[in-house]
C-alpha positions as protocol buffer text, in pm:
chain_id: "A"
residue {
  index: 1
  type: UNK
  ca { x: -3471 y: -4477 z: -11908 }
}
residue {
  index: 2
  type: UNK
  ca { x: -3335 y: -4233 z: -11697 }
}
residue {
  index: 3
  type: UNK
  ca { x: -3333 y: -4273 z: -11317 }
}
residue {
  index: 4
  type: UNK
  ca { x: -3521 y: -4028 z: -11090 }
}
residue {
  index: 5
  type: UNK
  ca { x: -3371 y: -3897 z: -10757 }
}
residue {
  index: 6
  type: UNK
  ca { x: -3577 y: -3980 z: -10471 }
}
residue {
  index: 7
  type: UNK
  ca { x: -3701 y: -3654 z: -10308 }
}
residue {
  index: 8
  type: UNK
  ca { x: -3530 y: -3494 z: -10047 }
}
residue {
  index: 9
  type: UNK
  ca { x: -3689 y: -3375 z: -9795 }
}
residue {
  index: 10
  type: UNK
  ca { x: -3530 y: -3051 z: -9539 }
}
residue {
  index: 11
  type: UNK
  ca { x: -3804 y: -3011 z: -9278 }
}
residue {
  index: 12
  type: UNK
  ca { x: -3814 y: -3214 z: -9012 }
}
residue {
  index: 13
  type: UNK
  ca { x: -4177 y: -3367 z: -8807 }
}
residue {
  index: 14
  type: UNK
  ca { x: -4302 y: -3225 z: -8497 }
}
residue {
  index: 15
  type: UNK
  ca { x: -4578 y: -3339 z: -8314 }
}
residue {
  index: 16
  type: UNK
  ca { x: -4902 y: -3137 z: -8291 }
}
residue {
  index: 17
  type: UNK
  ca { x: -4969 y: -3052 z: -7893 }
}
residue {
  index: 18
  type: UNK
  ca { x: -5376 y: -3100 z: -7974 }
}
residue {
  index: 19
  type: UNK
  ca { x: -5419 y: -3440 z: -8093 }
}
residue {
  index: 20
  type: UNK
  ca { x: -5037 y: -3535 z: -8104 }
}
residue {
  index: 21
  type: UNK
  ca { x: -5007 y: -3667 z: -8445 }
}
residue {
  index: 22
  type: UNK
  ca { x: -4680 y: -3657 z: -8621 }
}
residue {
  index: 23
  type: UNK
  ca { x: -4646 y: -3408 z: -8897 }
}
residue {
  index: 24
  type: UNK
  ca { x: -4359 y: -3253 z: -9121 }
}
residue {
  index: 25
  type: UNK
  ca { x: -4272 y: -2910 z: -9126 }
}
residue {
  index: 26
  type: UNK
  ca { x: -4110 y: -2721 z: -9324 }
}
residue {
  index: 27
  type: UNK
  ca { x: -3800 y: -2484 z: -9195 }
}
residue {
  index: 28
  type: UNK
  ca { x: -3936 y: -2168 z: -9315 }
}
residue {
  index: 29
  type: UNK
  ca { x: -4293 y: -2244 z: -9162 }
}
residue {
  index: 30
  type: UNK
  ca { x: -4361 y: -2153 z: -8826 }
}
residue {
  index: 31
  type: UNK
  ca { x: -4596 y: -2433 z: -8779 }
}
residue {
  index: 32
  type: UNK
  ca { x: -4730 y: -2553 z: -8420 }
}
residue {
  index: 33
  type: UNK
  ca { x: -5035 y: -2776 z: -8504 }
}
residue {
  index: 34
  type: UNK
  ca { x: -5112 y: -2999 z: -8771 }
}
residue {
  index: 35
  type: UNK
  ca { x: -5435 y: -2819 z: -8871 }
}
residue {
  index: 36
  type: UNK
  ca { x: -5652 y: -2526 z: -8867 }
}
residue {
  index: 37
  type: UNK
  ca { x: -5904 y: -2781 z: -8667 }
}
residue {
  index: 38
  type: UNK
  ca { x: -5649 y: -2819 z: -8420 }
}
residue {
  index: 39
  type: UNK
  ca { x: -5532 y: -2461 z: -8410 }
}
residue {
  index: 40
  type: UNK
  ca { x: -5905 y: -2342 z: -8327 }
}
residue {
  index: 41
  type: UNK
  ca { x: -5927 y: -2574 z: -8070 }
}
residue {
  index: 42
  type: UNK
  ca { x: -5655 y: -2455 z: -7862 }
}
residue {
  index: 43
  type: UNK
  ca { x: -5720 y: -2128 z: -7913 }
}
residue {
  index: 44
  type: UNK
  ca { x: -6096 y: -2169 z: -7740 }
}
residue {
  index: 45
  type: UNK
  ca { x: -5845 y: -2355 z: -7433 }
}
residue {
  index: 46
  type: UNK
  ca { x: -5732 y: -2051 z: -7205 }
}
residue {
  index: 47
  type: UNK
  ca { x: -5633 y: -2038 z: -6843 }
}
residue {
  index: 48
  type: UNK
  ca { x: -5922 y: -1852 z: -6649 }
}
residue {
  index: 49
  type: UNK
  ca { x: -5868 y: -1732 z: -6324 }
}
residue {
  index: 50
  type: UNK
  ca { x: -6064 y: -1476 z: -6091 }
}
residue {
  index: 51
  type: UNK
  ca { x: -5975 y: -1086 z: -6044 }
}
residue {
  index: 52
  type: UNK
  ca { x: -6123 y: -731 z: -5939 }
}
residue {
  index: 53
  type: UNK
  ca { x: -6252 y: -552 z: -6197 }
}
residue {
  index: 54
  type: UNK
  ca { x: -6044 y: -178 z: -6183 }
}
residue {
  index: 55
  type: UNK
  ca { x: -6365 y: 19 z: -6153 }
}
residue {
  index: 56
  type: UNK
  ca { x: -6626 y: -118 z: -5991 }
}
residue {
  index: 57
  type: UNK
  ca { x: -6455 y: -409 z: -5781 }
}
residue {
  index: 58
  type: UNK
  ca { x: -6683 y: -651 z: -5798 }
}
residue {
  index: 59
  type: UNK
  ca { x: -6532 y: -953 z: -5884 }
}
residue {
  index: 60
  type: UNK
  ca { x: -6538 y: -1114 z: -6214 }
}
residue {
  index: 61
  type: UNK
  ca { x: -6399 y: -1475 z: -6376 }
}
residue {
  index: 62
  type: UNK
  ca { x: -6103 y: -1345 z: -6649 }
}
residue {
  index: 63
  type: UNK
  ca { x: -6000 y: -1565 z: -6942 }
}
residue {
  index: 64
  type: UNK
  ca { x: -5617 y: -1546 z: -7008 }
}
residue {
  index: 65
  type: UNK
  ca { x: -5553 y: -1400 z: -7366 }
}
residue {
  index: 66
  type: UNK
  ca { x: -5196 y: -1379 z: -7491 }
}
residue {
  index: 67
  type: UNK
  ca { x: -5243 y: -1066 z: -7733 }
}
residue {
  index: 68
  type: UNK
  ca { x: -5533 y: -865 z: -7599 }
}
residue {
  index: 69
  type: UNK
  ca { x: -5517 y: -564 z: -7469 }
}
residue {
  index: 70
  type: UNK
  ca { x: -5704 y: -477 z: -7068 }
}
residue {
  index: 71
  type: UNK
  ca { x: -5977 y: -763 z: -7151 }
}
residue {
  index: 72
  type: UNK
  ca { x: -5919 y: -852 z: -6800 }
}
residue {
  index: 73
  type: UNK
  ca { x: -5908 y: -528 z: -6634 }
}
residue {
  index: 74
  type: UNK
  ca { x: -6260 y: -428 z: -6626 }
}
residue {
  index: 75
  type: UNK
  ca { x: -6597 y: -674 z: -6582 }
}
residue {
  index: 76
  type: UNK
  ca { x: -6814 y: -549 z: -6857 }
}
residue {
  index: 77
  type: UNK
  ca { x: -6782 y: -261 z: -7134 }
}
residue {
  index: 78
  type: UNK
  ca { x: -6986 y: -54 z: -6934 }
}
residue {
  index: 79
  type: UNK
  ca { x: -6790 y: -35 z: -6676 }
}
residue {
  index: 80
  type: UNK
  ca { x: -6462 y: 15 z: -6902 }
}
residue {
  index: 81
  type: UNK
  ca { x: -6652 y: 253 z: -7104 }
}
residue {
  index: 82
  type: UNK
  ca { x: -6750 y: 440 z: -6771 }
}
residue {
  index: 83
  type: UNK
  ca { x: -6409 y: 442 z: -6652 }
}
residue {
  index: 84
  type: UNK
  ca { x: -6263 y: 559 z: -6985 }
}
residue {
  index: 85
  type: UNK
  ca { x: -6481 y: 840 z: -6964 }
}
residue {
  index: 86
  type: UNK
  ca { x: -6346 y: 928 z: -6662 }
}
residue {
  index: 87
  type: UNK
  ca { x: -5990 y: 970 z: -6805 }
}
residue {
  index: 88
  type: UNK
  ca { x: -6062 y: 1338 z: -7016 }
}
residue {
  index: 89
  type: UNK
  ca { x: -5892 y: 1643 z: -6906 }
}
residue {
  index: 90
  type: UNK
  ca { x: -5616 y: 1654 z: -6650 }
}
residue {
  index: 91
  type: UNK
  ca { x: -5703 y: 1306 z: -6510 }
}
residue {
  index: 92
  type: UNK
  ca { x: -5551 y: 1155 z: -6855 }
}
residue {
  index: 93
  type: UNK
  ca { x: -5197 y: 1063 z: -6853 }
}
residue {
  index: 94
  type: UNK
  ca { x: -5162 y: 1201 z: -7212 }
}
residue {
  index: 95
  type: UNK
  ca { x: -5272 y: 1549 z: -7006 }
}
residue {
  index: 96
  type: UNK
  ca { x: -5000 y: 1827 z: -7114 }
}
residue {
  index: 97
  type: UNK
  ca { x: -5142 y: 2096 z: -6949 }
}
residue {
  index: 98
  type: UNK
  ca { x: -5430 y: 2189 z: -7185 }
}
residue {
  index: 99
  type: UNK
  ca { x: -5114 y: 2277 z: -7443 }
}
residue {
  index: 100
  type: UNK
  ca { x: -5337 y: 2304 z: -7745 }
}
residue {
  index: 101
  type: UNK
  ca { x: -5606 y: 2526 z: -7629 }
}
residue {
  index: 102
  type: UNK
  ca { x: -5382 y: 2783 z: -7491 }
}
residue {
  index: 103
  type: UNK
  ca { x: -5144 y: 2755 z: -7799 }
}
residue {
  index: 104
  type: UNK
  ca { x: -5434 y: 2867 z: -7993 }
}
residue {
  index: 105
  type: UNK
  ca { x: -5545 y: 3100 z: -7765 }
}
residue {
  index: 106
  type: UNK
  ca { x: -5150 y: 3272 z: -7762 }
}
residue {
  index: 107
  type: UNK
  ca { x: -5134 y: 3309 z: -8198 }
}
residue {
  index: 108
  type: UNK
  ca { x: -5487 y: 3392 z: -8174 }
}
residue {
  index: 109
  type: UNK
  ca { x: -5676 y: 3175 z: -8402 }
}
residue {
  index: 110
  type: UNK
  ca { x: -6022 y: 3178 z: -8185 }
}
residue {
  index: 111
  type: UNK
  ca { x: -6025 y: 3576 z: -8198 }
}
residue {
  index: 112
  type: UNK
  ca { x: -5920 y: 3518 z: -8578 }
}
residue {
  index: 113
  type: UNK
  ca { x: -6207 y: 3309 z: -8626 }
}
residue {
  index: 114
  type: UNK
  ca { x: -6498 y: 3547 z: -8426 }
}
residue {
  index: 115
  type: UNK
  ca { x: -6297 y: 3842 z: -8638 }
}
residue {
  index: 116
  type: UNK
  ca { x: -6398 y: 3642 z: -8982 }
}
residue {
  index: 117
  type: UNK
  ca { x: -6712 y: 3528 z: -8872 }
}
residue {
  index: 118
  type: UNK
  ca { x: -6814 y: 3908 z: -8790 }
}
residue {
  index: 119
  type: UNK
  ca { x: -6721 y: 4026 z: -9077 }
}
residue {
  index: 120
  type: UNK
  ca { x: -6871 y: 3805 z: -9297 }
}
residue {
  index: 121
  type: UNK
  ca { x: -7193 y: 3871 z: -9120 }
}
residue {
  index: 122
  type: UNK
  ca { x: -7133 y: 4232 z: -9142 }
}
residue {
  index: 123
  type: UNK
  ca { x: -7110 y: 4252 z: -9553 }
}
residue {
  index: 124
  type: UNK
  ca { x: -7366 y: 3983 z: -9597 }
}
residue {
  index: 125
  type: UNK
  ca { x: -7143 y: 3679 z: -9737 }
}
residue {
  index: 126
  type: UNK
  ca { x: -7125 y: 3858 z: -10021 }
}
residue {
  index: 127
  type: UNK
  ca { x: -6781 y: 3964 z: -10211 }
}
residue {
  index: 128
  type: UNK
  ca { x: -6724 y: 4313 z: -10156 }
}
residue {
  index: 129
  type: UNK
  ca { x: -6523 y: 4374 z: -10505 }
}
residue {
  index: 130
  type: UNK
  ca { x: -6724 y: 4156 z: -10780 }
}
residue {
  index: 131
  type: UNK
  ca { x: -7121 y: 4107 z: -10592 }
}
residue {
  index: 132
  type: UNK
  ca { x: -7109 y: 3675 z: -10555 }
}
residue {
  index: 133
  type: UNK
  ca { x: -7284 y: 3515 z: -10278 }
}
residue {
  index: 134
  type: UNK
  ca { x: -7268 y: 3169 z: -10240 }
}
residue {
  index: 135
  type: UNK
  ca { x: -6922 y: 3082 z: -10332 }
}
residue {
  index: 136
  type: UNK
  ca { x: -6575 y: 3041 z: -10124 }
}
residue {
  index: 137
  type: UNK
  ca { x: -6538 y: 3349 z: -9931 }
}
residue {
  index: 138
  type: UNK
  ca { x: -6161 y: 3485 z: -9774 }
}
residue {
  index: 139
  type: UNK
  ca { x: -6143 y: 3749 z: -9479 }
}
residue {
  index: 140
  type: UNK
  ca { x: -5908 y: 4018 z: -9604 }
}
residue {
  index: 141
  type: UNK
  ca { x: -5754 y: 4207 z: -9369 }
}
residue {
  index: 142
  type: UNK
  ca { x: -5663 y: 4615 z: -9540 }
}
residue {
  index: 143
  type: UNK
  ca { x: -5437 y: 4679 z: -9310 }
}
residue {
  index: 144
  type: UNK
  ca { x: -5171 y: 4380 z: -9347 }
}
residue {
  index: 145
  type: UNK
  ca { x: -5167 y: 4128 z: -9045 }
}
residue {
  index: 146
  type: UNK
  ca { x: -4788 y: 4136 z: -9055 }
}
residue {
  index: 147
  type: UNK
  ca { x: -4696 y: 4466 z: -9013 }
}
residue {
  index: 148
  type: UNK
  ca { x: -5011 y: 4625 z: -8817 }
}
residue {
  index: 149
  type: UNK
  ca { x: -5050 y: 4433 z: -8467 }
}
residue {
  index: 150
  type: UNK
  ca { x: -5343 y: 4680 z: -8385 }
}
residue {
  index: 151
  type: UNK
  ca { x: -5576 y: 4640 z: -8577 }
}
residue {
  index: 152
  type: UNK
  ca { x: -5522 y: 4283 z: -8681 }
}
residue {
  index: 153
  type: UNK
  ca { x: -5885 y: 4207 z: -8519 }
}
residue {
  index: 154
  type: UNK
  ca { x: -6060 y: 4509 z: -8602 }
}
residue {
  index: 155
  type: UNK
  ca { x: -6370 y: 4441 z: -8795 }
}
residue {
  index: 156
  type: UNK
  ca { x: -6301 y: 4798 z: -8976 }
}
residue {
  index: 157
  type: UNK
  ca { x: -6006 y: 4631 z: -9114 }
}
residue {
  index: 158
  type: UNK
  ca { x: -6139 y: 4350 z: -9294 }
}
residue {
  index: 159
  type: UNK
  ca { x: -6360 y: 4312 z: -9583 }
}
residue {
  index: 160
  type: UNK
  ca { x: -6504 y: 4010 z: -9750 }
}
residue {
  index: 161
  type: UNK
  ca { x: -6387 y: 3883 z: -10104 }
}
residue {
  index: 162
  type: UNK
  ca { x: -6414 y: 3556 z: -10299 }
}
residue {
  index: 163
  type: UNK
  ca { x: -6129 y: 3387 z: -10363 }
}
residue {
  index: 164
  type: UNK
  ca { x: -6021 y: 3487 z: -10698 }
}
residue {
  index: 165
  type: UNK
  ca { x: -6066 y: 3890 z: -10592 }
}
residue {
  index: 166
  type: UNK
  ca { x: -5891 y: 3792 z: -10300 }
}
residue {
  index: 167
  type: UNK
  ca { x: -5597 y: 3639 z: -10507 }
}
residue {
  index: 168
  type: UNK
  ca { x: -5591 y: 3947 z: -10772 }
}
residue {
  index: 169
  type: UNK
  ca { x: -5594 y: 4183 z: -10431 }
}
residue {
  index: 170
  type: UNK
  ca { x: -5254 y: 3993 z: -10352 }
}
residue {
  index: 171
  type: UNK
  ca { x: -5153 y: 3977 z: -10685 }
}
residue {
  index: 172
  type: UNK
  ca { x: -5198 y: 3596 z: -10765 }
}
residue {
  index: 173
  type: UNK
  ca { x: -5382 y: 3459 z: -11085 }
}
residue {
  index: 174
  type: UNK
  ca { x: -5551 y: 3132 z: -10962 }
}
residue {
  index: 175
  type: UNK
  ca { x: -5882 y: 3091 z: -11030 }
}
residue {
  index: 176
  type: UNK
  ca { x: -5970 y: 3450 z: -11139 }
}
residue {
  index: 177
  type: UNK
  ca { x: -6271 y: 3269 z: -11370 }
}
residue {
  index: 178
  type: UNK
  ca { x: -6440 y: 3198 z: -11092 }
}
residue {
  index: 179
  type: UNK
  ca { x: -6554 y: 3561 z: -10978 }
}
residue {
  index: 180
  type: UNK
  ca { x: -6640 y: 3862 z: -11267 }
}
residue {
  index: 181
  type: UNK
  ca { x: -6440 y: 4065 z: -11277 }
}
């Protein structure tokens, strides 16, 4: 018969700071109690203190959390709801100066859009080269948009196609099946 080694254990025992039994731990856990019992009831054990609430200033009894983020800046959720609100526009301190807005404003994509809108309206949402109604219409501007600055929102230079006309207009092959020509 063969003799066993006795097991060797590489942890070492801590004591739990709930109910301070003795337990072992293991090196690569990151243990602090001895159970989930005793781990729930520390967590419901938090400093509480008194503070202003941010927006209304009425005072209000705050619970120290480690990890949460303003739960004791504002009384209720209405008032950080109210005061969240407040923070759109310039008053945010994300605000860079209405950047997007005028950006699209500058390459022109809201006159692009009222230039596509009106001409859709004005041939019906129908394809002007094969008849179809009802399926994924382009904008095409006649006059290229590159090369003719002009007339790059002129309603006389667009007409409406679907989007296999409008890939055979450029030369392109993809889903040609779709309109019937």
């Amino acid at each position: 018969m063969e003799k066993t080694r006795p097991y060797r254990r590489h942890g070492f025992e801590s004591p739990c700071p709930v109910c301070r039994v003795v337990f072992y731990q293991h090196p690569s856990d990151h243990k602090t109690y001895c159970s989930t019992a005793c781990k729930q009831v520390a967590s419901r054990v938090h400093r509480r203190y008194m503070t202003t609430c941010q927006h209304c200033g009425q005072q209000f009894e705050a619970i120290e959390k480690p990890h949460s983020n303003n739960s004791n800046t504002y009384c209720s959720l209405k008032c950080r709801n109210f005061a969240y609100r407040l923070l759109t526009g310039i008053k945010n301190p994300n605000w860079k100066g209405g950047y997007r807005k005028n950006r699209a404003i500058k390459t022109g994509r809201i006159k692009y859009k009222e230039w596509r809108e009106s001409v859709f309206k004005r041939d019906d949402f129908t394809c002007q080269r094969c008849g179809l109604r009802g399926i994924e219409l382009n904008a095409h501007h006649i006059l290229p948009w590159a090369t003719n600055e002009q007339s790059r929102f002129d309603v006389k230079n667009g007409v409406t196609l679907c989007f296999g006309c409008h890939m055979a207009e450029h030369g392109r092959n993809f889903r040609v099946d779709l309109c019937q020509n």
